[in-house]
N, C-alpha and C positions, 0 to 999 in steps of 0.2 A: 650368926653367933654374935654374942654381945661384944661390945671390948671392954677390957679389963683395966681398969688405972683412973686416974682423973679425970672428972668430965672436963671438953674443952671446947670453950667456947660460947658458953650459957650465959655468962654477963652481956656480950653483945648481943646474943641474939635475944633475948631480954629487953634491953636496950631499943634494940632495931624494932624489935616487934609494937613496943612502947610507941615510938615514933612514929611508924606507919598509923598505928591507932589514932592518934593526934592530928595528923594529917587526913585521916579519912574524915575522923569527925569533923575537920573542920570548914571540908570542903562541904561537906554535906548538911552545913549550919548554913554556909554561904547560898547554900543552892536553895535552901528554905527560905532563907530571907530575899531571895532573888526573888523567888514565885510569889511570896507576899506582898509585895513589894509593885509586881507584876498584877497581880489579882488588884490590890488597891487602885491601883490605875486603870485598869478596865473597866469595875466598878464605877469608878467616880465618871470614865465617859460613859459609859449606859445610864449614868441619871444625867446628867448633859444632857442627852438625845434627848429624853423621855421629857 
C-alpha cells in the first residue's frame, strides 16, 4: 500500500543518483583514455619492430 503525505526524500536521492552518474562517467572516460593511450603505445612499438 502506497503512503499518504509528502514525498520524503526525492531531493537527495536525486541528488545522489546525479552523483553516482558523474562518477561513473568519469571513470569510464578515464578507463578510455587509458586504453587509448595504451593502444597508442603498442602501436607505435609494432612499427619499431617492423
Amino acid at each position: 500500500m502506497a503512503k499518504k503525505g509528502r514525498e520524503k526524500n526525492t531531493n537527495n536521492k536525486a541528488k545522489h543518483s546525479k552523483l553516482i552518474a558523474q562518477k561513473k562517467n568519469k571513470l569510464k572516460s578515464k578507463s578510455e583514455q587509458r586504453q587509448a593511450r595504451l593502444k597508442a603505445i603498442m602501436d607505435k612499438a609494432k612499427a619499431s619492430k617492423s
